[in-house]
N, C-alpha and C positions, 0 to 999 in steps of 0.2 A: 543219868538221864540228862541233867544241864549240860553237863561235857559233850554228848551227843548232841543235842542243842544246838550248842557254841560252837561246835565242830561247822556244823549243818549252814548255820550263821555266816563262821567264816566261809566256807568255799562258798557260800551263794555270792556274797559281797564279791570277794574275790572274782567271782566269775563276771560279778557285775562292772568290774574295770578294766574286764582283759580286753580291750577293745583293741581290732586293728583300724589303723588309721588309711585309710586312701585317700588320698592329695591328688585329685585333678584337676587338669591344667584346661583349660575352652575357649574358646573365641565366642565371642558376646554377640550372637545372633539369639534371635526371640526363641528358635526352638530347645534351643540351649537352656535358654534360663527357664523354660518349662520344664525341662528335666531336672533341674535343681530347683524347682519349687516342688515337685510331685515326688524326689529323692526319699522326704521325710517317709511315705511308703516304705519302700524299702526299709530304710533303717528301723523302720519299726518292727519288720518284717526280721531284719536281722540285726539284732541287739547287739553283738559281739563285733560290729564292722559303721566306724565312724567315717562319717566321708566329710573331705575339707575343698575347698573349692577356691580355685583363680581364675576370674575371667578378664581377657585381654582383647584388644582390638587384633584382627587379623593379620597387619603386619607386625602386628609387634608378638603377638602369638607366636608366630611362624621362627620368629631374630631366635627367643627363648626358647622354646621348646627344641630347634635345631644344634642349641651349644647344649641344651642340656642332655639332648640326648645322644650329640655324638662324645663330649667328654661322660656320660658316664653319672653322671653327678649323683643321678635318683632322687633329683628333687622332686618327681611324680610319680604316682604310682598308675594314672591312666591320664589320657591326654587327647583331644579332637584331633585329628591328624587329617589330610586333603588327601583327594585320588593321587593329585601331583607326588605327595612325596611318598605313601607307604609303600610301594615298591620297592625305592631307593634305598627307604629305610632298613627295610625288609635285606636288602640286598647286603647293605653294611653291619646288619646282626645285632642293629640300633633296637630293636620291637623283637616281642616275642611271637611264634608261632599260634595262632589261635586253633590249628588242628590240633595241636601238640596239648594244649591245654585243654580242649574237647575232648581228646584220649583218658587224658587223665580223669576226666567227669561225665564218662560215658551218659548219665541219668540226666544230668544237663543239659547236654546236647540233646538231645533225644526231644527231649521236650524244646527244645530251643525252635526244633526244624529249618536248620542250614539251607536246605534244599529248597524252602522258601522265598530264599533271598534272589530276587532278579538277577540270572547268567549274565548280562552286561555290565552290573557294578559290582558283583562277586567276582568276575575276574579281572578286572581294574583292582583289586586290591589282594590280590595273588601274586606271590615270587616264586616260580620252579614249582607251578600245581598247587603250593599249599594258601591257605586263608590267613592273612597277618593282623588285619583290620575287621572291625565288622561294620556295618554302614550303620550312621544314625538317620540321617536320611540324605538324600540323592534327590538330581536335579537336574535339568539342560535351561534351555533358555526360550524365552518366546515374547512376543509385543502384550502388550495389556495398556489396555486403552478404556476410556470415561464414553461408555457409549452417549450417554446424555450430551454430552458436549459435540459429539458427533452427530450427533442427530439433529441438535439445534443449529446448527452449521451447515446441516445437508451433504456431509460426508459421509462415504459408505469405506469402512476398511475392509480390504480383501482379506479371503482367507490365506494366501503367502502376499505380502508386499513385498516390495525393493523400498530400500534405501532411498532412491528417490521420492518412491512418495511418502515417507515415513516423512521425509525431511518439508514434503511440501503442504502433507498435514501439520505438522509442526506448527509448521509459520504461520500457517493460516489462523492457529485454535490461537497463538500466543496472543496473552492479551495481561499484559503484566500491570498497566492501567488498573484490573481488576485484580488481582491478585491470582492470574490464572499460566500458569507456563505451557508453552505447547510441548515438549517431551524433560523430561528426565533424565538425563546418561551420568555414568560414571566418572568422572575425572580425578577423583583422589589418586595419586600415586601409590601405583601397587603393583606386581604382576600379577596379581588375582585381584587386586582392586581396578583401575583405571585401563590396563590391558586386556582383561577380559572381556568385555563388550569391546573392545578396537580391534584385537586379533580378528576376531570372529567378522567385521569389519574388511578388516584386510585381506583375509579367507575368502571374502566372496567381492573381493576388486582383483583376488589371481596372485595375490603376495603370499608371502610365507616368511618364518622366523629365520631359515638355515635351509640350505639345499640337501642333497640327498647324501654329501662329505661331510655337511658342517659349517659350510660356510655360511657367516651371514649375510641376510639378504635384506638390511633393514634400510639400504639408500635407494631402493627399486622403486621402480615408478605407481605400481602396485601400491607401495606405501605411501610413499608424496600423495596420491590421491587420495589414498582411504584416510588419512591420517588429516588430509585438508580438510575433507571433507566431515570429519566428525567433526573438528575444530572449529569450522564456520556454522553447525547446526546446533552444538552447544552452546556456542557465546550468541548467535542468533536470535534462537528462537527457545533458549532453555534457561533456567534460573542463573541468576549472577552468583559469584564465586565458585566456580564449576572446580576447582581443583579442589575444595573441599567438599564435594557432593559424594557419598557412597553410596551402599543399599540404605542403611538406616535413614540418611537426609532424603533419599527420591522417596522410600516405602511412605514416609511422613509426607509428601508434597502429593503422591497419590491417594495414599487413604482419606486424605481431607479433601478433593477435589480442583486442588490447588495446581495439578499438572496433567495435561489429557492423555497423554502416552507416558511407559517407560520399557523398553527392552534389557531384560534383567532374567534372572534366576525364576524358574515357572516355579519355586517354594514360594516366591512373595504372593504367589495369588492365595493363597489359602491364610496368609495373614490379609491381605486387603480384604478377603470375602465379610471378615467381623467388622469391617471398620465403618466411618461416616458414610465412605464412598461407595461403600460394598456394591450396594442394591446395583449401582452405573457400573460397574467392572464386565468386561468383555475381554476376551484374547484371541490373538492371532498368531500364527506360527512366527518364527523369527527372519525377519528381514534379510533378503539376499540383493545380490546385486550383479553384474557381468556373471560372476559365476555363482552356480545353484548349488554348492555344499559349501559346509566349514561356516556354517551361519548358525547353528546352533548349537552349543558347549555343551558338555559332559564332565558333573561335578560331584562329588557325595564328601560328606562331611559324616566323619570314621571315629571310631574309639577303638585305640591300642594299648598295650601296655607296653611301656618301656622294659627293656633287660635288666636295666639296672634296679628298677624294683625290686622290692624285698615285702612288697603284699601283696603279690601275683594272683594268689589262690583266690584272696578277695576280691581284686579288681576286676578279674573275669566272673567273678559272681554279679556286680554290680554291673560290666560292660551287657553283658547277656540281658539283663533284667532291662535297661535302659533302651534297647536294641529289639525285645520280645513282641511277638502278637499284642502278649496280656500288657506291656506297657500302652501299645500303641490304644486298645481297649480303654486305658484307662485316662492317658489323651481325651479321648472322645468323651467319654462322661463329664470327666473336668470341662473341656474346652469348647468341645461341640466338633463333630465328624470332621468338618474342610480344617480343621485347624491341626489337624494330627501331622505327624513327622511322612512328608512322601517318598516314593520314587526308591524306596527299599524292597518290599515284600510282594511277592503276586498275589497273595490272600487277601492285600489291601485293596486291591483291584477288581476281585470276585466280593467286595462286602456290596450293598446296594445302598446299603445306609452312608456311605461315601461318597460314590458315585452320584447321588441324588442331593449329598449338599453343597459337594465340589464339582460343578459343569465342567469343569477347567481339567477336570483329573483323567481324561482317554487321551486328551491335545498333552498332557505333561508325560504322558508313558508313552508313548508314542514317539516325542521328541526324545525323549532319553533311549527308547531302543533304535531309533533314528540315524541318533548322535554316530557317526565312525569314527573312530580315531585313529585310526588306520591310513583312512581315505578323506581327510579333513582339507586340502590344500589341491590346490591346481597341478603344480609338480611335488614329486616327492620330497620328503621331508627326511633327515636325518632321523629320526623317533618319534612314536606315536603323539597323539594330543590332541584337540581341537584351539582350546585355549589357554594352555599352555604348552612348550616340549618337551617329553621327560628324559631327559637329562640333566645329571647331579648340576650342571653348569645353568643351567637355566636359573635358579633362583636367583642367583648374582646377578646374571646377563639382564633378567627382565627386570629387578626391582633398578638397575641401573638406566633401561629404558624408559620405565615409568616416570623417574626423575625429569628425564629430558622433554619426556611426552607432557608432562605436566608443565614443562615452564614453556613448550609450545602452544597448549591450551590456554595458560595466562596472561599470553601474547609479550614474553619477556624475553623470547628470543622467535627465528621462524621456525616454521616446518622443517623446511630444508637444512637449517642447523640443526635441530632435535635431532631430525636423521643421519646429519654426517654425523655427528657426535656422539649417535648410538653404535654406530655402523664401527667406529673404531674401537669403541667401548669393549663392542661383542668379537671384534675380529681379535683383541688383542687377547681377551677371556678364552675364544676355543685355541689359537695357537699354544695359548700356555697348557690348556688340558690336552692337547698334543693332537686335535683332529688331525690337522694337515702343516 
């Protein structure tokens, strides 16, 4: 009977250190670290599956997770991956299939409900029909503006503004005296930091990244203008040190009432809604200008697993869980309803109990089924995007733009240089990938 015991003893212990490890790799946005505060769930949930965690800033997320997943390494076993790349990814045999994984766990799926997931960001992260990614949540873009400050000012924002008067609100609200900026923009260097609000820019002044061969088109007049024109309404009428400004520095200049506008990702209203400012938050669709599309982006931030993984089985247990109705449920208890992960599920959209704490949530489903990316640009574009192009070349091409865009924001060289100097940048990057 002791023998029996000891037996019993060992394999319990035993069972109790077989743990697999999944090592995910994130970009340090607020919905992220909610999912790795609410993780401990899970692992409670399943004992035999440790999960280890690295969060990085976005560009530097992007540097690492691209060597490591195209050499192979298997430093992660799942990883945030952007609309931008899982297709590419997908393409190069970098990710694993997530149909392919769903076969294997019919009972999972089943309960998962794929079919739930919004048709415009479920196919955004499709190669050749099948599923590579699954979204954590999705996004476009739109104004969000401090109605109080507008009010006290006797400004009325429309329901679509231009650029103009985005900009002549601005200047008006700026009042740095008090501690108060009239907008917020990006200018960190990034092609998803600092380009993404200026494409979208440049989108609706009739510019575009590349023509319909390839070629670039970043010394167009199109761009002198849109590119002036952000540059003078930043340094203007928006907080100093603009080329260190991201979402986390505007989310923070918003949420305390420190900035009356910022055109941004329609997920930051569901973070502002908690915050000082909350009660004054109001939003308007995304600013256009000469032309009426390519003003508001198409984004979703994904969990994949790498091929090189070797805790596959695990990872999609955890990606699925992260991803679920029941997580998004449990969001909402933690967090409170506007604060849950948006812009992924149609059931999120049929809850009422959402709808009634997020105002903001018909104006962000709407932009996001809105978004074309198709039809994002005045002439045709060599490949889809709004704000960004997908093409394997683009991540070079635009984080080399962003550079230049940046020390033209910081007025350390012109406009007009940023763009010859991008313009060669990018002409010399597609000839080598062989466009033309």
């Amino acid at each position: 009977m002791q023998k029996l015991l000891g037996l019993l003893v060992a394999l319990l212990f035993g069972t109790a250190l077989a743990q697999t490890t999944v090592t995910i790799a994130s970009v340090n946005n607020p919905d992220m670290v909610t999912m790795q505060e609410l993780s401990s769930v899970f692992e409670a949930a399943n004992p035999d599956i440790k999960l280890e965690w690295l969060f990085l800033d976005e560009g530097t997320l992007r540097s690492r997770l691209t060597t490591d997943v195209a050499t192979g390494s298997g430093a992660f076993d799942l990883v945030t991956v952007g609309a931008y790349e899982t297709p590419l990814w997908a393409a190069n045999d970098w990710i694993v299939s997530v149909d392919k994984l769903s076969e294997a766990n019919p009972e999972a799926a089943e309960t998962y409900d794929f079919d739930d997931l919004l048709p415009a960001i479920r196919d955004g992260l499709s190669y050749n029909g099948e599923l590579f990614a699954v979204p954590f949540y999705a996004e476009s873009s739109f104004t969000m503006y401090n109605k109080r400050l507008f009010d006290e000012a006797g400004l009325t924002m429309p329901e679509q503004p231009t650029w103009e008067q985005i900009a002549d609100f601005a200047c008006q609200l700026n009042d740095p005296e008090n501690g108060v900026y009239g907008i917020a923009l990006r200018g960190k260097p990034g092609w998803g930091d600092n380009m993404a609000p200026i494409t979208t820019v440049v989108n609706t002044f009739g510019g575009q990244w590349f023509d319909a061969e390839g070629h670039p088109q970043l010394d167009s007049q199109a761009w002198h203008d849109a590119l002036t024109f952000y540059a003078d309404l930043v340094n203007r009428c928006g907080p100093p040190g603009v080329t260190g400004n991201s979402f986390p520095e505007s989310l923070q200049l918003m949420s305390t009432g420190k900035a009356a506008m910022w055109v941004d990702a329609t997920v930051a209203a569901g973070f502002l809604a908690g915050s000082e400012a909350g009660p004054d938050m109001a939003q308007a669709l995304a600013p256009v200008g000469p032309v009426a599309k390519g003003n508001a982006w198409l984004w979703s931030w994904n969990l994949a697993i790498p091929a090189s993984s070797d805790a596959q089985e695990a990872a999609y247990k955890f990606m699925t869980w992260a991803t679920s109705k029941d997580y998004i449920e449990l969001v909402a208890a933690e967090k409170g309803w506007a604060a849950i992960p948006p812009g992924t599920r149609k059931s999120t959209y049929e809850r009422q109990e959402y709808l009634d704490a997020a105002p903001f949530a018909t104006m962000t489903l709407n932009a996001i089924l809105n978004a074309d990316p198709t039809d994002s640009t005045l002439e045709p574009q060599v490949a889809p995007g709004v704000q960004f192009v997908q093409i394997p070349e683009f991540q070079g091409i635009g984080t080399d733009v962003a550079q230049q865009v940046a020390a033209a924001l910081a007025g350390d060289i012109s406009v007009d240089e940023a763009l010859a100097n991008s313009q060669k940048l990018a002409d010399e990057a597609m000839k080598d990938a062989g466009y033309y």
